[in-house]
C-alpha positions as CSV (number, residue, x, y, z in Angstrom):
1,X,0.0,0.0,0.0
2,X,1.5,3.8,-0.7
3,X,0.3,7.1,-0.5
4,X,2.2,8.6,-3.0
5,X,4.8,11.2,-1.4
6,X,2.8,11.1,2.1
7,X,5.1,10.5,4.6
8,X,4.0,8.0,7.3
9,X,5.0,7.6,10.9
10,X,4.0,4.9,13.6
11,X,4.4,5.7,17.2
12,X,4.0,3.1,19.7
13,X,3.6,4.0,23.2
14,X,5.1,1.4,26.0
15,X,5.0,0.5,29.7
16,X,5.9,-2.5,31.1
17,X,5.5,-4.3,28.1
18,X,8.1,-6.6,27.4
19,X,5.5,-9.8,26.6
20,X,4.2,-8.0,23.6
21,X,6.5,-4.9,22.4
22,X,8.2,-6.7,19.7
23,X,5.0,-8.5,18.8
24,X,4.1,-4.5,17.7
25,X,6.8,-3.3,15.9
26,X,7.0,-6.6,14.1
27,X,3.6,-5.7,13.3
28,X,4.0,-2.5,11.2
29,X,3.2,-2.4,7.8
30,X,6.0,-2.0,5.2
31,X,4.9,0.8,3.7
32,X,5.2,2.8,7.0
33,X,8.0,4.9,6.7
34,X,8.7,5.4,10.6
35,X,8.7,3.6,13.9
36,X,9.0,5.3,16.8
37,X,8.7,3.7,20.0
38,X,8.7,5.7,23.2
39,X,9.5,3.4,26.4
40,X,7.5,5.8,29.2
41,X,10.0,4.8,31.7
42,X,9.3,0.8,31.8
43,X,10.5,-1.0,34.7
44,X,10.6,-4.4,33.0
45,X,12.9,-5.5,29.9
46,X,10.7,-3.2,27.4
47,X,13.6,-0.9,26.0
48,X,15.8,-4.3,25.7
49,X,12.9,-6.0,23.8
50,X,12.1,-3.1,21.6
51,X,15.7,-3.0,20.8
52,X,16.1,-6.7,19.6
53,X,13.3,-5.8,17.4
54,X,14.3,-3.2,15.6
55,X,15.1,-2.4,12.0
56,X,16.6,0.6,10.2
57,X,13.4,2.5,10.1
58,X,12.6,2.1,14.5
59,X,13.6,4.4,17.0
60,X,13.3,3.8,20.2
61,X,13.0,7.0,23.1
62,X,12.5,6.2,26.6
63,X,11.6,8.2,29.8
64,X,13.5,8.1,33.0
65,X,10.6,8.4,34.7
66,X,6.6,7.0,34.0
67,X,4.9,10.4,32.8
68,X,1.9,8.6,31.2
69,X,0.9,7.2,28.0
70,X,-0.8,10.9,26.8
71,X,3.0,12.1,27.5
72,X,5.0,9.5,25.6
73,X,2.4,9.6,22.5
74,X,3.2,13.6,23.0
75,X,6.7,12.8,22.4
76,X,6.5,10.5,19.8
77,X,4.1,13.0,17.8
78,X,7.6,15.9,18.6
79,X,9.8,13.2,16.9
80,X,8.0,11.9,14.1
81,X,6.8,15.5,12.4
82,X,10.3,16.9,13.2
83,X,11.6,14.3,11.2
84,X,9.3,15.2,8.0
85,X,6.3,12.8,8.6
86,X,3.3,14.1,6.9
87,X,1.1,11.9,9.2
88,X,1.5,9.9,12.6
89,X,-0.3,7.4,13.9
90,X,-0.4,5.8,16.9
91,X,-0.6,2.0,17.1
92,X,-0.5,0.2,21.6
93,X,2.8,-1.3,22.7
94,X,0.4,-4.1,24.0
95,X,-0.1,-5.1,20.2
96,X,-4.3,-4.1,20.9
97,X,-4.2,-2.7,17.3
98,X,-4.7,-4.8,14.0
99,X,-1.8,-3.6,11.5
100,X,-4.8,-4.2,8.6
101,X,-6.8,-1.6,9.4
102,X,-4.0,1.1,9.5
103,X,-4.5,1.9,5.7
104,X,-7.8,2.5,5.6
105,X,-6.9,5.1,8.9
106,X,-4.7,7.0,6.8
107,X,-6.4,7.0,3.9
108,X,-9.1,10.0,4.9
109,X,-5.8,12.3,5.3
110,X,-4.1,11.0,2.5
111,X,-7.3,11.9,-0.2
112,X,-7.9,15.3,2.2
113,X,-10.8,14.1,3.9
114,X,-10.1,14.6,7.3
115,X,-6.8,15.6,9.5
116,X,-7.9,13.4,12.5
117,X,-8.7,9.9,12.2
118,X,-10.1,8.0,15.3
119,X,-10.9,4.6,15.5
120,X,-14.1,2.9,16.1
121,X,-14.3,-0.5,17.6
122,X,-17.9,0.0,18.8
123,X,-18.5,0.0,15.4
124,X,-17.5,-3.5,14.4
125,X,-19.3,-6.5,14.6
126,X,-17.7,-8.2,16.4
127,X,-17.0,-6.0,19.7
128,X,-19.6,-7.9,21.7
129,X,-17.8,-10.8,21.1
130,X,-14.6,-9.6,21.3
131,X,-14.3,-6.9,23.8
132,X,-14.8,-7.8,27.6
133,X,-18.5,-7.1,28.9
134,X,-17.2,-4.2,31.5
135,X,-14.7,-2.4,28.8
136,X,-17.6,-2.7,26.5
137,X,-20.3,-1.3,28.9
138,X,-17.5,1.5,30.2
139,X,-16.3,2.7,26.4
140,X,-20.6,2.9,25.9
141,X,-20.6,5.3,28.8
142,X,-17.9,7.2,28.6
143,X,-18.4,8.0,24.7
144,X,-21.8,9.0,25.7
145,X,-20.4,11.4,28.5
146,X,-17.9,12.8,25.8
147,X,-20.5,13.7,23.3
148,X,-21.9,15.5,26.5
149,X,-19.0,17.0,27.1
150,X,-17.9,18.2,23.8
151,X,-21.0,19.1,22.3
152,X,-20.7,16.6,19.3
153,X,-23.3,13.8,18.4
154,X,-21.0,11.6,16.5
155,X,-18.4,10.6,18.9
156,X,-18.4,7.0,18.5
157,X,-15.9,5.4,20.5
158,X,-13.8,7.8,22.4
159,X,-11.3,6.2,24.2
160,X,-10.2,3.9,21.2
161,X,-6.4,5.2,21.1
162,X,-5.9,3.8,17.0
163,X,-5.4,7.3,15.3
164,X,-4.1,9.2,13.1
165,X,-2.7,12.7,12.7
166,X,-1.6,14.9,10.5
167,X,1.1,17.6,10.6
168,X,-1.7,20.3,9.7
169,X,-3.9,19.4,12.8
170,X,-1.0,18.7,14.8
171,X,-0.3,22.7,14.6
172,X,-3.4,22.9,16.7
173,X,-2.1,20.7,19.7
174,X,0.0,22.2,22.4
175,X,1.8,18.9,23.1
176,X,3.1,20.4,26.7
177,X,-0.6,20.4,28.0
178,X,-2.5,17.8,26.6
179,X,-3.3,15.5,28.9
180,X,-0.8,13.1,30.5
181,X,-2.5,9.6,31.1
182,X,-5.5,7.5,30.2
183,X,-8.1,10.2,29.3
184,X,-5.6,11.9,26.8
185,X,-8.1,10.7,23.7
186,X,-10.7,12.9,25.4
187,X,-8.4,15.6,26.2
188,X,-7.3,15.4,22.2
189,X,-10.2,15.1,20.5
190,X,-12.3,17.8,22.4
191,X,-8.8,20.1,21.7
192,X,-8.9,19.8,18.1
193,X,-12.9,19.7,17.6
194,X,-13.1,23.4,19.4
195,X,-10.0,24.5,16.9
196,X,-12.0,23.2,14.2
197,X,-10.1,20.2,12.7
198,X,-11.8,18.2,10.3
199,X,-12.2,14.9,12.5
200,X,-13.3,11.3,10.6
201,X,-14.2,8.0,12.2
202,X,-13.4,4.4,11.3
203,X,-14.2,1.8,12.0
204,X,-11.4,-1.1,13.7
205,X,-11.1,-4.9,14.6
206,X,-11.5,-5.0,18.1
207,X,-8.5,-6.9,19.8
208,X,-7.9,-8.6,22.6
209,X,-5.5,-11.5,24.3
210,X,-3.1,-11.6,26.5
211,X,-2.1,-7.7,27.5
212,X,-3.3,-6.6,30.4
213,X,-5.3,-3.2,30.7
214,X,-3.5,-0.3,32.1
215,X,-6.7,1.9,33.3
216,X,-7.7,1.1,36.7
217,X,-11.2,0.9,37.9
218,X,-10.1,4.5,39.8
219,X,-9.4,6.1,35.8
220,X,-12.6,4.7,34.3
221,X,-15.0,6.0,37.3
222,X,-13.2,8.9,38.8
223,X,-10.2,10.4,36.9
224,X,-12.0,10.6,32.9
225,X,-14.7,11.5,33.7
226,X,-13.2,14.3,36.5
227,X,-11.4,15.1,33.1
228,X,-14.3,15.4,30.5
229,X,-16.1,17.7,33.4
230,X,-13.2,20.1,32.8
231,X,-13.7,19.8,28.8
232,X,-17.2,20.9,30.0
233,X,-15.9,23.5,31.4
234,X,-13.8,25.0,28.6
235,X,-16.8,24.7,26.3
236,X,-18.9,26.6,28.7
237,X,-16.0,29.2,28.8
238,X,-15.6,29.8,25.4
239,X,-19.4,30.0,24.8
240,X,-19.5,33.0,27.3
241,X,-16.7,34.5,25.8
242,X,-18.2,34.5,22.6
243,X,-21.4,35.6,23.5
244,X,-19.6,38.6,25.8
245,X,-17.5,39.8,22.2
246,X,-20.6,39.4,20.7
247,X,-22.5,41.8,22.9
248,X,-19.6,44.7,22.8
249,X,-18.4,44.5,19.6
250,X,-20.0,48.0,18.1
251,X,-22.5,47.8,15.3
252,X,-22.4,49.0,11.9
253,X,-24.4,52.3,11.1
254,X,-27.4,51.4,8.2
């Protein structure tokens, strides 16, 4: 598969992952011109495993410390466009993210479609008998509290973290205050719908095996949706603000 001259980058976020890291960079397509895997501070053999598997076209980051997988996608977004990539998407160190369906991700950018692509496993039929009954009921809910949150009807599966960006919307991310941890699809998507970014949705294979889930009971029920209240928020702000201009800004004589 090509894109003509689009340039394409893969980033691959990773904690504690040394079971299943070299399962995803094996896993990149060919025609993907960049791997970048970001190690957020792993306290297992990750960065050695991610090493044994790479190839010419992988480079591997890591973080001293754990800063959250929001942070090390952050970092791999810095790398990858200040390398030339046109697009970057981001693909799980736990190997959660069929390779098959990344084409037909980048393919909205690549026709200029959209410059946001999120995945959509709700979507596929299969998710009820793929994904596990309480992710499946939680990513239900908290897609439903997103479109609340964010004022948009069509937010299918919000916390699905298969995407991909491209340098144009990237322009519109501060990557120093996105948010840091599980909650930063929220934080990203609700960023780039206020800036008006042309956002698409795809649908993805659900998949799941043997990784283990980094968001805690504590995420799902407390910290998200603590975090979609303050996207609440900064809608609710910005509506006032515009509504305040509105009502100052002087008026045209007849």
């Amino acid at each position: 598969m090509t894109f003509g001259d689009l340039r394409v980058a893969v980033v691959i976020p990773a904690f504690d992952e040394e079971a299943l890291i070299s399962t995803a960079i094996r896993s990149v397509p060919e025609w993907v011109d960049d791997v970048i895997v970001v190690d957020d501070g792993s306290t297992d053999a990750t960065f050695a495993r991610a090493r044994e598997a790479s190839t010419n076209r992988v480079s591997i980051v890591r973080h001293e410390v754990n800063l959250g997988v929001g942070a090390a996608i952050g970092t791999g977004y810095r790398l990858a466009f200040d390398r030339g990539a046109d697009v970057a998407a981001v693909m799980a160190g736990d190997a959660q993210m069929d390779p098959a369906d990344l084409g037909r991700l980048v393919e909205p950018i690549a026709r200029d479609a959209a410059d946001y692509v999120k995945g959509d496993r709700l979507g596929h039929p299969s998710v009820r008998s793929e994904m596990p009954f309480a992710r499946l009921l939680g990513n239900h809910v908290l897609s439903w509290l997103t479109r609340l949150a964010v004022g948009l009807p069509s937010v299918s599966d919000s916390q699905c973290g298969y995407t991909v960006l491209s340098r144009a919307a990237c322009r519109f991310l501060d990557l120093d205050v996105i948010y840091p941890r599980y909650g930063y699809p929220n934080d990203v998507f609700a960023r780039l719908h206020s800036a008006g970014v042309r956002i698409a949705s795809i649908v993805v294979r659900p998949v799941y095996g043997a990784e283990k889930s980094g968001i805690t009971l504590w995420t799902a029920l407390f910290r998200i949706p603590l975090l979609l209240a303050r996207i609440f928020g900064r809608r609710v702000a910005r509506s006032w603000a515009r509504r305040s201009t509105a009502r100052v800004s002087p008026q045209k004589c007849a």
